[in-house]
TIMARKE-787614 format. One record per residue (C-alpha): residue in one letter; z, y, x. Coordinates in steps of 0.5 Angstrom, whole numbers, plus 500, padded with zeros to 3 digits. Each point is the difference from the previous one (the first is absolute). Example, Ala and Ser with C-alpha at 12.3 -4.5 7.8 and 13.67 -1.06 7.14 Angstrom:
BEGIN
A,516,491,525
S,498,507,502
// end
This chain:
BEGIN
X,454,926,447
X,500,493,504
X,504,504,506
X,505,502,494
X,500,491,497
X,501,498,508
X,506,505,501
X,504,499,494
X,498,492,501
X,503,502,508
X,506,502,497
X,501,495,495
X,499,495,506
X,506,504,504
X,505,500,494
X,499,492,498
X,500,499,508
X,507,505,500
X,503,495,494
X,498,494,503
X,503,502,507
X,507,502,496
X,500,494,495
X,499,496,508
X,506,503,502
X,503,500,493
X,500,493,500
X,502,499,508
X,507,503,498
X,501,496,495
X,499,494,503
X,505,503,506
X,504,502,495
X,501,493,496
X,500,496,507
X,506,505,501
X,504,500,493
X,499,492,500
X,503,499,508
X,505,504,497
X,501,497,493
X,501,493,505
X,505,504,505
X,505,502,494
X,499,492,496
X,502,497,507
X,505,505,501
X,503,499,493
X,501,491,502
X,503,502,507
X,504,504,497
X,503,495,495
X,501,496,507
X,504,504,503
X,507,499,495
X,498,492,502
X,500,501,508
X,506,504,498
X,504,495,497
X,498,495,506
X,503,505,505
X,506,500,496
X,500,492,500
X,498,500,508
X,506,505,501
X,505,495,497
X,496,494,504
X,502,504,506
X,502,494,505
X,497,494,498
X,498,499,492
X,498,493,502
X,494,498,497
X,500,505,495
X,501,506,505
X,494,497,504
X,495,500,493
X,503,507,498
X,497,503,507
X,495,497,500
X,497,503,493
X,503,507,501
X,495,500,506
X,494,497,496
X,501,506,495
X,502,505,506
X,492,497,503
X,497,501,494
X,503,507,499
X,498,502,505
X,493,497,499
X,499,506,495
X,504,505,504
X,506,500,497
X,506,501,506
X,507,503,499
X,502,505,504
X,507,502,503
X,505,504,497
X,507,498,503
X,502,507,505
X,494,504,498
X,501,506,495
X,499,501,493
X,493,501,498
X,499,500,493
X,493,498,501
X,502,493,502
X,506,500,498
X,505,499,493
X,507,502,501
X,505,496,496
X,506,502,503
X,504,505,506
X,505,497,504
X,505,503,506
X,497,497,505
X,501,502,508
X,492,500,500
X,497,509,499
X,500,502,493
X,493,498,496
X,500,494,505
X,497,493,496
X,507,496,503
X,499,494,495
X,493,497,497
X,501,497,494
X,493,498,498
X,494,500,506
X,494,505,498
X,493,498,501
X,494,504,503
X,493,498,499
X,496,503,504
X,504,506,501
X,500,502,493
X,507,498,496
X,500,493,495
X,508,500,499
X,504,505,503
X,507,497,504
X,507,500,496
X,505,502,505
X,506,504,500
X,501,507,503
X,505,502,506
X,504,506,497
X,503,500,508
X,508,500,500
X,504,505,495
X,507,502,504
X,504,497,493
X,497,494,503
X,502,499,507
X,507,502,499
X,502,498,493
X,498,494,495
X,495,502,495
X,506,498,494
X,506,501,501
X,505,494,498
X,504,500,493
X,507,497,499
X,507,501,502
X,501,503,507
X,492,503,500
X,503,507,500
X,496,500,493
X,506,500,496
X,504,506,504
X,503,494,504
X,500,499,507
X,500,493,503
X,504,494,496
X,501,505,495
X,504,505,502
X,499,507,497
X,497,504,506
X,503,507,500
X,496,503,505
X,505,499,505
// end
């Protein structure tokens, strides 16, 4: 009888022991897992104000552009914080990446428009609007504007024939005189 009352007490140990051991690692996971989901919570509020940045850093490029040769005290100070918000992005890892010459990738870009072009087809021939990486993972993607390559009407003709008197639109050749096929 004393021996069965230690067996039973034996495994009883062992089961609270088994439940204990699991609760422990329970318990471990969880606190991974709340560090994990609070470092990337973090992550996606300091992307979000990034990203609201990138609009602004946007319209001071566009500034600098029209600055271009002087600008005076006020092309000096606009340079000066377009590279103060250029460190700060890159400070949490923001970069932009290049688009012009490369093909068309639709993970990193959005097209907006085909153009002929003498750059191969699918190409990105004009960048409308930088697209930025963080981290390699995507935060905006680049609006940019697609080479169709160049179409034969083209190269030989001009995309809308011309209206009016002495166009040939009209059955008439030049200065309006009617072209009889001769």
């Amino acid at each position: 009888v004393l021996a069965k009352a230690i067996a039973e007490l034996q495994d009883a140990h062992r089961a609270a022991h088994d439940r204990l051991l699991r609760l422990a690692a329970d318990h471990e996971n969880f606190k991974k897992r709340s560090r994990r989901e609070t470092a990337e919570t973090v992550e996606r509020a300091e992307e979000r104000v990034v990203v609201a940045f990138l609009p602004i850093l946007d319209n001071l490029e566009r500034a600098l552009t029209h600055a271009e040769g002087g600008g005076g005290p006020l092309g000096e100070g606009i340079r000066m914080v377009h590279r103060q918000l250029l460190g700060t992005l890159e400070k949490y890892q923001i970069k932009a990446f290049e688009s012009l010459g490369k093909p068309f990738d639709p993970e990193h870009h959005e097209a907006i428009q085909q153009v002929a072009s003498e750059a191969p087809p699918g190409t990105v021939c004009k960048e409308l609007q930088r697209g930025y990486l963080r981290d390699g993972r995507l935060v905006r993607p680049a609006l940019v504007a697609v080479s169709a390559g160049q179409t034969r009407a083209e190269e030989t003709t001009p995309a809308t024939p011309p209206e009016g008197p002495g166009s040939g639109a009209d059955g008439a050749g030049p200065g309006g005189v009617p072209d009889n096929g001769e």
